[in-house]
Short mmCIF file of the C-alpha atoms (twelve columns), coordinates in Angstrom:
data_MODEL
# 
_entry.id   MODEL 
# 
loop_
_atom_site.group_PDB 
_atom_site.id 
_atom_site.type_symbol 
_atom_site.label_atom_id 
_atom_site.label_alt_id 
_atom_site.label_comp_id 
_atom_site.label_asym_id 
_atom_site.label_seq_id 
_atom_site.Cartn_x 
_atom_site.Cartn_y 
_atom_site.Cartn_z 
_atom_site.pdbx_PDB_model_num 
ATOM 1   C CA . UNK A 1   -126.992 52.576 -20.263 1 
ATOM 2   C CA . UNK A 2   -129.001 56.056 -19.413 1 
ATOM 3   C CA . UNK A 3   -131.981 56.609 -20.998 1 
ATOM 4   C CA . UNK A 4   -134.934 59.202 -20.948 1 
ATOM 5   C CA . UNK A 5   -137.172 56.001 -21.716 1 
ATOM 6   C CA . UNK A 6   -139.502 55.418 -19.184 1 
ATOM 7   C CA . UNK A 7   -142.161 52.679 -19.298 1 
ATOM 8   C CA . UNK A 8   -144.645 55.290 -20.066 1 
ATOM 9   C CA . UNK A 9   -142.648 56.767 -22.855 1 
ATOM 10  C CA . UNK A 10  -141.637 52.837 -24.402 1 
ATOM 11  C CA . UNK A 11  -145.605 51.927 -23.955 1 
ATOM 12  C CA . UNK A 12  -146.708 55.461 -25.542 1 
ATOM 13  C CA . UNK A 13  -144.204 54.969 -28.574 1 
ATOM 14  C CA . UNK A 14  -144.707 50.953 -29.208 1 
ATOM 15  C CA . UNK A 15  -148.873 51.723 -28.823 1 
ATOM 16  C CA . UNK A 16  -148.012 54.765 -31.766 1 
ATOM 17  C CA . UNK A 17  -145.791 52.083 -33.624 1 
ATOM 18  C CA . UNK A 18  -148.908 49.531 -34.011 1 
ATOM 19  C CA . UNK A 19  -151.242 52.311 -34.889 1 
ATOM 20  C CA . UNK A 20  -149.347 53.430 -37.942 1 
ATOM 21  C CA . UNK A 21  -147.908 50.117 -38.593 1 
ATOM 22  C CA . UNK A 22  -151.720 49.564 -39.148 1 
ATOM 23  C CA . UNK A 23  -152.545 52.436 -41.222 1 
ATOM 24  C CA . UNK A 24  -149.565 51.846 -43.450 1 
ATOM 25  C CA . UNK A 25  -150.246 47.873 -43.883 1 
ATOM 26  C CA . UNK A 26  -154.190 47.702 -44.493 1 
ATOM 27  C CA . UNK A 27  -155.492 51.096 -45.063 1 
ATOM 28  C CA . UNK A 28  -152.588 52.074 -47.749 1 
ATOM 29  C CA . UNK A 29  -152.674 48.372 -49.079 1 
ATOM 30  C CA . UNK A 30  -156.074 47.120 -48.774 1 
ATOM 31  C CA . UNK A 31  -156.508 46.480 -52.341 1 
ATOM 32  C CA . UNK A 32  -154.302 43.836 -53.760 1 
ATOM 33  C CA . UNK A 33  -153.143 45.136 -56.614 1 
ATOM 34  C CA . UNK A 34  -153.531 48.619 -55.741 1 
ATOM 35  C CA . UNK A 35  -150.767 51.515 -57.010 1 
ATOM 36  C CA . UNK A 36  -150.235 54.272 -55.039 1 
ATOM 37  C CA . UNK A 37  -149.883 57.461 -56.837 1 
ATOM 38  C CA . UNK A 38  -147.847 60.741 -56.890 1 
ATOM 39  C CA . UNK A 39  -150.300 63.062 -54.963 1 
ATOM 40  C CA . UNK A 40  -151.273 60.216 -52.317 1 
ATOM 41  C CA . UNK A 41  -147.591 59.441 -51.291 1 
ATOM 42  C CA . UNK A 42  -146.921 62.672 -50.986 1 
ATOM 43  C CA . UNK A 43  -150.040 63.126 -48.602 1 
ATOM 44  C CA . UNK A 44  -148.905 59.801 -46.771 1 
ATOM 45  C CA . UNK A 45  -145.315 61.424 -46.455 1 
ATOM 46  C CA . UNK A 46  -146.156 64.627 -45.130 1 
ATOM 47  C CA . UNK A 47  -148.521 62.647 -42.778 1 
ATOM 48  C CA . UNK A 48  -145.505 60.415 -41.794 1 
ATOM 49  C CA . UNK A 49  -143.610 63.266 -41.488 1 
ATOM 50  C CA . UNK A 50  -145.719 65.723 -39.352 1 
ATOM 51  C CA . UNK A 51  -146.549 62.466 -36.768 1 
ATOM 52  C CA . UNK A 52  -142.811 62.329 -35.940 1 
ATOM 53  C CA . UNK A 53  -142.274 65.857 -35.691 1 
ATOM 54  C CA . UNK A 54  -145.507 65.833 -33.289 1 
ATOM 55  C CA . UNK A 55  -143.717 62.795 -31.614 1 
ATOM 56  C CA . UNK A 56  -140.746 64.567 -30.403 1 
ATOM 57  C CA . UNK A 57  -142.534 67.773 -29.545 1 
ATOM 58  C CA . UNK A 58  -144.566 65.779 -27.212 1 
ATOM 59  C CA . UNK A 59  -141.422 64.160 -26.115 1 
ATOM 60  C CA . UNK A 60  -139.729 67.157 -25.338 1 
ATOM 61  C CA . UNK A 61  -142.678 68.588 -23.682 1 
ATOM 62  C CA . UNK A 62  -142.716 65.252 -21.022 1 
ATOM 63  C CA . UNK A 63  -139.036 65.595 -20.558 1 
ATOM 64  C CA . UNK A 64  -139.873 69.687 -20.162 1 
ATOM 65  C CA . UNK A 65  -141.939 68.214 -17.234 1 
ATOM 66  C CA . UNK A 66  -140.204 65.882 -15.895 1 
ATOM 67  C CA . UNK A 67  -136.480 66.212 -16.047 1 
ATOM 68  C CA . UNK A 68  -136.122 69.911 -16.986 1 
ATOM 69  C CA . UNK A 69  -135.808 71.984 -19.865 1 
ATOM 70  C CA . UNK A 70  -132.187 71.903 -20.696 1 
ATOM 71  C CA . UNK A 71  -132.119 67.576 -20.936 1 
ATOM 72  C CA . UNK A 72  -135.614 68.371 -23.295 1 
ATOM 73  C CA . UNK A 73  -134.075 70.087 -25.393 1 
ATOM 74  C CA . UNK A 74  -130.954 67.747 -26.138 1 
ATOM 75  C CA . UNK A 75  -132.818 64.934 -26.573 1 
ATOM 76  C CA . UNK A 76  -135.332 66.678 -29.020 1 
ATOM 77  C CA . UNK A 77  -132.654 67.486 -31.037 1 
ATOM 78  C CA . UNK A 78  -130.616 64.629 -30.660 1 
ATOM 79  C CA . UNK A 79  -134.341 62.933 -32.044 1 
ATOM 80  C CA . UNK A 80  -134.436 65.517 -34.666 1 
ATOM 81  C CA . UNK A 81  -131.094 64.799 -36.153 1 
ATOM 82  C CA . UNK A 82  -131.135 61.247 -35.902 1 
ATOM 83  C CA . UNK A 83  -134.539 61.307 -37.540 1 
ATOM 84  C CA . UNK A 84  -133.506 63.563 -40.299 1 
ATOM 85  C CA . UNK A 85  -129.728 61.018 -40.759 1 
ATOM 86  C CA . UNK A 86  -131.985 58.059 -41.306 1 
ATOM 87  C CA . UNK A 87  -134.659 59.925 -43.650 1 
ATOM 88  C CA . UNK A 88  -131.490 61.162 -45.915 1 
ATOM 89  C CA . UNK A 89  -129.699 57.511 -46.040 1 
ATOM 90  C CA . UNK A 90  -133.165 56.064 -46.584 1 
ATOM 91  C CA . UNK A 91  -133.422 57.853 -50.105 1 
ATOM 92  C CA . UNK A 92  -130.260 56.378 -50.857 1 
ATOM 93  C CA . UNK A 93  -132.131 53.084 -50.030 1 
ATOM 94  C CA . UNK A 94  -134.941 53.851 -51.896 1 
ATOM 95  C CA . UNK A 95  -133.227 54.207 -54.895 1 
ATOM 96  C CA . UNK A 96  -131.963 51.051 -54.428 1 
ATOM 97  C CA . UNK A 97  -135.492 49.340 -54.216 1 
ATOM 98  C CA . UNK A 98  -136.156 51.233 -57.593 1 
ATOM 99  C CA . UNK A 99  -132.827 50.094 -59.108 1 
ATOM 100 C CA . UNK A 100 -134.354 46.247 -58.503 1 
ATOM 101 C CA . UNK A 101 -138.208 46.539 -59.355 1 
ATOM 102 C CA . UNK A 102 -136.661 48.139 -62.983 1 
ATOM 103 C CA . UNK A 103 -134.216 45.334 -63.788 1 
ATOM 104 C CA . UNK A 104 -136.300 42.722 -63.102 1 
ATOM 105 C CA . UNK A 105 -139.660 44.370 -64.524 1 
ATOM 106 C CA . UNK A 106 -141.479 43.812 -61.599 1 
ATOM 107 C CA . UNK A 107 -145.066 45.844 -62.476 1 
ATOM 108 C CA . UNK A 108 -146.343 48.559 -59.980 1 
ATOM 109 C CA . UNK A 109 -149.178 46.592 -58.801 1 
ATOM 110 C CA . UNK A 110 -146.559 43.875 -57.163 1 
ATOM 111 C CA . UNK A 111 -144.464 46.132 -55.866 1 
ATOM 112 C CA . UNK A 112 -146.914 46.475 -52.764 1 
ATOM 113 C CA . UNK A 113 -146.411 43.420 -51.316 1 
ATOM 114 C CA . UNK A 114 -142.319 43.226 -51.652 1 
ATOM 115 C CA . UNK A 115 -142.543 47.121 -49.968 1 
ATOM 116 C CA . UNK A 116 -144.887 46.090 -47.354 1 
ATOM 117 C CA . UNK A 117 -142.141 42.994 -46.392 1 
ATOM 118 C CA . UNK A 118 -139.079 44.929 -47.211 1 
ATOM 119 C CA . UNK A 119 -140.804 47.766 -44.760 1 
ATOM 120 C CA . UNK A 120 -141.311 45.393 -41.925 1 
ATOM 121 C CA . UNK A 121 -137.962 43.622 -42.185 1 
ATOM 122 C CA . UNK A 122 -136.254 47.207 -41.927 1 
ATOM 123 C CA . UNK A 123 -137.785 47.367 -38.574 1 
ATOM 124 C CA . UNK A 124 -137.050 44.348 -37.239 1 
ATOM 125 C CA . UNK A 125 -133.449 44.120 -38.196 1 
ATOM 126 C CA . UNK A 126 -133.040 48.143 -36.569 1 
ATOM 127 C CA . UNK A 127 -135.033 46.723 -33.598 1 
ATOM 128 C CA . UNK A 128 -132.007 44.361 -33.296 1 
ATOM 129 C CA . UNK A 129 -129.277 46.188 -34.200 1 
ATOM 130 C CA . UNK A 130 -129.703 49.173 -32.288 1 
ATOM 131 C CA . UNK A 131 -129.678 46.891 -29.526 1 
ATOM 132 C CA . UNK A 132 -127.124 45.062 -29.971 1 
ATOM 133 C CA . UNK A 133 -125.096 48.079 -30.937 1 
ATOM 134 C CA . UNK A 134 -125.663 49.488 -28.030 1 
ATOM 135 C CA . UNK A 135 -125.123 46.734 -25.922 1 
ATOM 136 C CA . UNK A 136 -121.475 46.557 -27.505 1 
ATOM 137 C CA . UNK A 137 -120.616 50.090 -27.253 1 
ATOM 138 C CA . UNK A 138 -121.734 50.139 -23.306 1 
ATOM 139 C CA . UNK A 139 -118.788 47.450 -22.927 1 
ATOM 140 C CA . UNK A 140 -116.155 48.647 -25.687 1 
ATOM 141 C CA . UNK A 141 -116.142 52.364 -25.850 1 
ATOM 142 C CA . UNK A 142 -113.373 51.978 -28.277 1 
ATOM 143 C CA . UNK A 143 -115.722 50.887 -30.659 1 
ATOM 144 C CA . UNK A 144 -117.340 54.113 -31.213 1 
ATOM 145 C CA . UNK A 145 -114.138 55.089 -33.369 1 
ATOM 146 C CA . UNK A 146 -114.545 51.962 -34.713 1 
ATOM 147 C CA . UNK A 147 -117.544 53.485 -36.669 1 
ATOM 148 C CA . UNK A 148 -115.956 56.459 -37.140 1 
ATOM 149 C CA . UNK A 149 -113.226 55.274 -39.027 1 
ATOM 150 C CA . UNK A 150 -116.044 52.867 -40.681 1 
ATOM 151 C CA . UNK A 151 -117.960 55.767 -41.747 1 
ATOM 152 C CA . UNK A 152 -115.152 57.866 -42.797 1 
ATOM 153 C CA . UNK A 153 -114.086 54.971 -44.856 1 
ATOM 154 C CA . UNK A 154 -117.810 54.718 -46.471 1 
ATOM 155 C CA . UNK A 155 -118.454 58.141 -47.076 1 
ATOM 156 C CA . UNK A 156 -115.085 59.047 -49.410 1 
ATOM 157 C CA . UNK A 157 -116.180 55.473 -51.104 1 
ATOM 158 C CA . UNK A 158 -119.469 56.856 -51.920 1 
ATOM 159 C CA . UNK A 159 -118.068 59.864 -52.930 1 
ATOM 160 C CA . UNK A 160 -115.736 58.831 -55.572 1 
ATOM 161 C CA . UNK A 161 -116.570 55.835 -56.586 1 
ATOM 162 C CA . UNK A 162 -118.086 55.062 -60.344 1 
ATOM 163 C CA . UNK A 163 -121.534 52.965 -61.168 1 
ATOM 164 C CA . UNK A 164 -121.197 49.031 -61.530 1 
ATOM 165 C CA . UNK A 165 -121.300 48.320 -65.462 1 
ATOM 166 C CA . UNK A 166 -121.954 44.689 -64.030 1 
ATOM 167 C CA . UNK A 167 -125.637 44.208 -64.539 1 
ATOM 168 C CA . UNK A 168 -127.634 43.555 -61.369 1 
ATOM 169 C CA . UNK A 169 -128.328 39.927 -62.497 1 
ATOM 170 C CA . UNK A 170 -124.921 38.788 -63.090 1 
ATOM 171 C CA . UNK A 171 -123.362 40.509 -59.545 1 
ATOM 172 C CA . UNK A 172 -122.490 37.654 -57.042 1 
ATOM 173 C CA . UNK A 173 -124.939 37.674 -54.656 1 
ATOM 174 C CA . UNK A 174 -128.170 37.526 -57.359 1 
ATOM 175 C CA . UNK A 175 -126.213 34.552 -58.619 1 
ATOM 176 C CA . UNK A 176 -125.544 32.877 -55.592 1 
ATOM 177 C CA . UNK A 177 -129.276 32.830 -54.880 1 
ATOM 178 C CA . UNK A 178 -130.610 31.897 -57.974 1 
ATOM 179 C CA . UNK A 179 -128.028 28.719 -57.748 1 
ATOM 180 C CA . UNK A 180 -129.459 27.873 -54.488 1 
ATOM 181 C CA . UNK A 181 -133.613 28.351 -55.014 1 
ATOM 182 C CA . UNK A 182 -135.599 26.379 -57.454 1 
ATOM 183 C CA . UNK A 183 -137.047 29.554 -59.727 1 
ATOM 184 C CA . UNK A 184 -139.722 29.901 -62.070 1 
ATOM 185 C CA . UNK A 185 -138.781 32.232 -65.170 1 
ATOM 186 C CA . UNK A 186 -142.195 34.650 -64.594 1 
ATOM 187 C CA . UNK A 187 -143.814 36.172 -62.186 1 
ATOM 188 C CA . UNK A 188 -147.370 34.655 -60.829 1 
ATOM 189 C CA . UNK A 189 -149.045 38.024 -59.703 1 
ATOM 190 C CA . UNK A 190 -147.860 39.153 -55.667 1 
ATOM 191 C CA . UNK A 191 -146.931 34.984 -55.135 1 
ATOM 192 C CA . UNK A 192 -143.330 33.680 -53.399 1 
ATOM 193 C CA . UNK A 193 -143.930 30.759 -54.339 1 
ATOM 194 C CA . UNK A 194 -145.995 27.949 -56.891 1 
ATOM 195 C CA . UNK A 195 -146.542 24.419 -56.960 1 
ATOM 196 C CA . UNK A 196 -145.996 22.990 -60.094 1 
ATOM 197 C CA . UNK A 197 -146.424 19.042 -60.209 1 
ATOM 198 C CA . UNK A 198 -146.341 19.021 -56.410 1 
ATOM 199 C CA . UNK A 199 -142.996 20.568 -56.461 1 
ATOM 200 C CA . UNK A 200 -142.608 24.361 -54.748 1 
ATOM 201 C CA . UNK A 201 -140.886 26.485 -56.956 1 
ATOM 202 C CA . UNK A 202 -139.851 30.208 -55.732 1 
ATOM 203 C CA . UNK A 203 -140.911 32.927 -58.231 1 
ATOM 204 C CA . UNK A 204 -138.457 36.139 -59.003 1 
ATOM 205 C CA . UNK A 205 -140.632 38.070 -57.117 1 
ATOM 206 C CA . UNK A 206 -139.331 36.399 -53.901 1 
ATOM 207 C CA . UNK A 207 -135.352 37.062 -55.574 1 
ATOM 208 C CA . UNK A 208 -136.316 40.599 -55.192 1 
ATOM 209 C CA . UNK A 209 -137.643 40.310 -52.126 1 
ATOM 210 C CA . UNK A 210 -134.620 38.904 -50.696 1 
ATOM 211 C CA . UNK A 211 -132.395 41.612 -52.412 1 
ATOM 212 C CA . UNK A 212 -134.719 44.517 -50.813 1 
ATOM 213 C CA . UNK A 213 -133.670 43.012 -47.224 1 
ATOM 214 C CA . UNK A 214 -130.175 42.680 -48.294 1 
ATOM 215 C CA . UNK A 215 -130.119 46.500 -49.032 1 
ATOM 216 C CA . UNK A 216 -131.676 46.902 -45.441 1 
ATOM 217 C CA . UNK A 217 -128.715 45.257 -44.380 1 
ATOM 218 C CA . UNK A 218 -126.277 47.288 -46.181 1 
ATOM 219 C CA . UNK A 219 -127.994 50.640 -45.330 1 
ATOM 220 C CA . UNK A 220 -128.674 49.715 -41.500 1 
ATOM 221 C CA . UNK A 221 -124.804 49.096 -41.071 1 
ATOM 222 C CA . UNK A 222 -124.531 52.858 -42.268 1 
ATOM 223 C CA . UNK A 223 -127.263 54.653 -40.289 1 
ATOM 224 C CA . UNK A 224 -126.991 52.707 -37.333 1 
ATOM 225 C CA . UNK A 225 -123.547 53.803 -36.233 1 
ATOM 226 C CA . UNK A 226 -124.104 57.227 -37.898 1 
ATOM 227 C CA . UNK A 227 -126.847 57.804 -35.192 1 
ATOM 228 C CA . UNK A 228 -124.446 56.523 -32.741 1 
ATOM 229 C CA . UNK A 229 -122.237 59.642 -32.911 1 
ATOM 230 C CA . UNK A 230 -125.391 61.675 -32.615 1 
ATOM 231 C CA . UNK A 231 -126.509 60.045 -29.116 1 
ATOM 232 C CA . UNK A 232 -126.278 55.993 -27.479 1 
ATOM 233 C CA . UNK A 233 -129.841 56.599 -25.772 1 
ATOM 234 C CA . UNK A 234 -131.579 53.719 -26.802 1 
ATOM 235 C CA . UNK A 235 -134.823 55.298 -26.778 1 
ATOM 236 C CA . UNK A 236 -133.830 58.179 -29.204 1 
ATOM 237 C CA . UNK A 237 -131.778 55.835 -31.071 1 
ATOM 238 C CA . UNK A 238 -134.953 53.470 -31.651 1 
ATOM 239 C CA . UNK A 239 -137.844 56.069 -31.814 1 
ATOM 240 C CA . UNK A 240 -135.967 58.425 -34.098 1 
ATOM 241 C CA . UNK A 241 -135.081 55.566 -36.620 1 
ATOM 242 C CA . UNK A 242 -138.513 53.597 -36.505 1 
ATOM 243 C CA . UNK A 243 -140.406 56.923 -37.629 1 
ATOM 244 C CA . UNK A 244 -137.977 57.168 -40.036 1 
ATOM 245 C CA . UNK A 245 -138.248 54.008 -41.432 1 
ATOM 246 C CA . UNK A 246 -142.314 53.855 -41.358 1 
ATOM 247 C CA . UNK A 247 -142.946 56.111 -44.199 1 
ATOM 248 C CA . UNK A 248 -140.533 54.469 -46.506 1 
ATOM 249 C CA . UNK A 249 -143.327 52.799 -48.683 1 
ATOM 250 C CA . UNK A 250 -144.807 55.953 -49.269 1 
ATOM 251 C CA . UNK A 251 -141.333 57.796 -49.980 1 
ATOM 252 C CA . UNK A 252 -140.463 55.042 -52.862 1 
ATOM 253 C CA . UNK A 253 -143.511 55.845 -54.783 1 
ATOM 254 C CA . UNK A 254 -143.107 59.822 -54.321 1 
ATOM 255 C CA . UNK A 255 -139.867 59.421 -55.555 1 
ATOM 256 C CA . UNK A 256 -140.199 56.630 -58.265 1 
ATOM 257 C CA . UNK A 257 -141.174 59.149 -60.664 1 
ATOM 258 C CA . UNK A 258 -138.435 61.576 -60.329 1 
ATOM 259 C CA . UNK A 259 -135.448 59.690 -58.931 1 
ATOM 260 C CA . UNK A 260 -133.227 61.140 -61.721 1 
ATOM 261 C CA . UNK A 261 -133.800 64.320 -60.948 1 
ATOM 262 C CA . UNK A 262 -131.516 63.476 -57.424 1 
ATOM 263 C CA . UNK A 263 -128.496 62.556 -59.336 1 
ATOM 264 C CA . UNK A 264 -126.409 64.427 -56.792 1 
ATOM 265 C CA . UNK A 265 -127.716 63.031 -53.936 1 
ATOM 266 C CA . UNK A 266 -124.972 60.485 -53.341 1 
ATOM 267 C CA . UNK A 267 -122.734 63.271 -52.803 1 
ATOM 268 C CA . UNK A 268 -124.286 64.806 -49.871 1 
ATOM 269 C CA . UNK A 269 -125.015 61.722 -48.260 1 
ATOM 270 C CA . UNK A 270 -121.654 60.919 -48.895 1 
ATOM 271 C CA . UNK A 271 -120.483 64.805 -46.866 1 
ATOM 272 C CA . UNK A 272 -123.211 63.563 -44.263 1 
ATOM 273 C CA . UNK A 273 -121.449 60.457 -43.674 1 
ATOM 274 C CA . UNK A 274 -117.369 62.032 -43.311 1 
ATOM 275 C CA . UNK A 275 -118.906 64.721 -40.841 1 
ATOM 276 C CA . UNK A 276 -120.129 61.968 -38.731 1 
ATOM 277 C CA . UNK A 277 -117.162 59.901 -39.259 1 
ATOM 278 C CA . UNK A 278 -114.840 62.744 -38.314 1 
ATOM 279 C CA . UNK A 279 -117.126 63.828 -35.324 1 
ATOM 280 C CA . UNK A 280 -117.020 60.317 -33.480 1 
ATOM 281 C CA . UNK A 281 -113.094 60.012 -34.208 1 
ATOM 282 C CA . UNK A 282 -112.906 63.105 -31.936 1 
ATOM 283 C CA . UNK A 283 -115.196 62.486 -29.564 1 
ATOM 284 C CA . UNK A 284 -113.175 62.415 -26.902 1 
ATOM 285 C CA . UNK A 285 -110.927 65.667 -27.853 1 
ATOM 286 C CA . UNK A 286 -113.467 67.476 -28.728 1 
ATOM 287 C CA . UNK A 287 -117.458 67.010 -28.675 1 
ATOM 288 C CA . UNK A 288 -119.557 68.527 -31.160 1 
ATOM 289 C CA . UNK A 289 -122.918 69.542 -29.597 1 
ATOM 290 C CA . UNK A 290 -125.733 68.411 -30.791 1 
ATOM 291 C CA . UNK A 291 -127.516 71.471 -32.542 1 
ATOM 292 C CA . UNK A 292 -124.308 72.119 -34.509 1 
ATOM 293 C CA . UNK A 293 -124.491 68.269 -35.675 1 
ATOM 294 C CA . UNK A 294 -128.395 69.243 -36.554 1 
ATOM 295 C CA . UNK A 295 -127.605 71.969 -38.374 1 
ATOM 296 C CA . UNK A 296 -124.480 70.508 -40.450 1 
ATOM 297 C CA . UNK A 297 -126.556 67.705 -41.713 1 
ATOM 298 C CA . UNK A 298 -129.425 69.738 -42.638 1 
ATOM 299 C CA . UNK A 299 -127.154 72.399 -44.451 1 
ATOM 300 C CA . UNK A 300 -125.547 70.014 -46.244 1 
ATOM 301 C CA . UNK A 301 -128.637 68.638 -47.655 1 
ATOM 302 C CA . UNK A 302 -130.594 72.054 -48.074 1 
ATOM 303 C CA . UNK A 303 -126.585 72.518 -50.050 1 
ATOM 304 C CA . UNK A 304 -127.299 69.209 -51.932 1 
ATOM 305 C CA . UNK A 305 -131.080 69.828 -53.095 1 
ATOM 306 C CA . UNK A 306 -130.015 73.736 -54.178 1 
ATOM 307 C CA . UNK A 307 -126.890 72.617 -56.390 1 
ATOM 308 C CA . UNK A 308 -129.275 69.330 -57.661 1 
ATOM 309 C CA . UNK A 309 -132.083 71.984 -59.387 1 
ATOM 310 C CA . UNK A 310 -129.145 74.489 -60.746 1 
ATOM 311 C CA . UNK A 311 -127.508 71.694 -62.220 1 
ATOM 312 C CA . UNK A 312 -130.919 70.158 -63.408 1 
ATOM 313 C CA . UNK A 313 -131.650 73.617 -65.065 1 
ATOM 314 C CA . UNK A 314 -128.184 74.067 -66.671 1 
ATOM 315 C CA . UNK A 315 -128.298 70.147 -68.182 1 
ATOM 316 C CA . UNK A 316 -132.141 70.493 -69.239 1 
ATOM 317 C CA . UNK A 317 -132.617 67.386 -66.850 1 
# 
């Protein structure tokens, strides 16, 4: 597979990765306990924010250098749109994580630690995924419509379909877990686990721990061949999802607050995810370039956000 990534590019962007990895796991959470509030997540996210956009502009300037100024300029906007695919699904996500830490009353102060996990196994499991995505479509091209057809499928299902009456506690896989861990009805602070009579016991903490990596799952399946259609470079593919993904922790408690106030969110994401669909079923009859596929994407959610405050106005929400 061609890709822009040279060893100087993969060192410069894995040395970035442990940096902020870093700043996100000790300086954020260096006080057990600790809740992040409303003004400092939205400093962390515009600081999350402004390092990727610095990222690619440094990356396009190298490539500007190197390769020439027309192949710097796709793949800084291939970056930019991947980057900007995964930050929209990632609300989604979000919500998600929200949705769980409400059922099961899990107090601010605890929610760190599940983040800081749920964070670091979204990175892994892209790390892996992208790879071995790519790996598949360099030997089955056909499976690019594959995802299409995949994404097609998942965007009209997001579209139309209705919220689960089915609480979260009696849905399948929350039962199938609690059957097979030995659980302790209360929390014991930020712990997994407790001995109790020299027998380990998990605590519901580590049930919604487990669920917040499940959601990864779910959501990775969804971005991951999204960004396909976008570009197969592995090194945009990675780079533009991994900044994406780093400022997640800080994005949940921005948007903890005010997560009702995106009711219609669903429904872009849902417009995001049949333009992609329809643009990788006709890839090969005819290709949508890049900048257009930017500028869909961010229409559609600029579109989103503008009808989501009229209709907030008109309902008093």
């Amino acid at each position: 597979m061609v890709s822009v990534g040279t060893p100087l590019l993969w060192g410069s962007f894995a040395a970035i990765v442990a940096v902020m990895l870093m700043i996100d796991l000790f300086l954020q959470g260096k006080n057990k306990g600790s809740v992040m509030t409303m003004k400092q997540a939205a400093r962390w996210s515009c600081l999350w924010i402004s390092l990727a956009l610095l990222f690619n502009l440094g990356l396009w300037w190298h490539l500007k250098n190197t390769v020439g100024s027309e192949i710097a300029a796709t793949q800084a906007t291939a970056f930019l749109t991947g980057y900007l695919i995964e930050k929209a699904l990632a609300v989604d996500n979000v919500f998600v994580w929200l949705m769980l830490f409400n059922y099961f009353t899990v107090p601010p102060a605890y929610q760190r630690r599940v983040l800081v996990y749920g964070v670091m196994g979204a990175i892994v499991l892209r790390v892996i995924m992208i790879f071995a995505g790519i790996q598949l479509i360099t030997q089955f091209h056909w499976l690019l419509y594959v995802f299409g057809l995949f994404l097609l499928f998942t965007g009209l299902k997001m579209a139309f379909a209705k919220e689960s009456d089915v609480p979260i506690g009696e849905r399948g896989i929350v039962k199938w877990l609690r059957n097979k861990m030995r659980m302790t009805d209360e929390m014991h602070g930020e712990r997994f686990f407790v001995r109790h009579k020299g027998v380990i016991y998990a605590t519901p903490l580590l049930l919604v721990l487990l669920l917040v990596e499940i959601s990864d799952v779910i959501f990775a399946v969804d971005s991951i061949p999204a960004i396909f259609a976008v570009t197969t470079d592995p090194f945009i593919v990675l780079t533009s999802n991994l900044f994406a993904i780093l400022g997640l922790r800080a994005m949940y408690f921005l948007l903890a607050n005010v997560a009702e106030k995106f009711s219609l969110l669903k429904y872009g994401l849902a417009v995001i995810l049949i333009f992609i669909g329809i643009k990788m079923l006709l890839l090969d009859i005819f290709h949508i370039p890049v900048g257009i596929s930017l500028g869909v994407v961010a229409a559609i959610l600029v579109i989103t956000m503008i009808v989501n405050v009229w209709y907030n106005k008109k309902y008093n929400k």
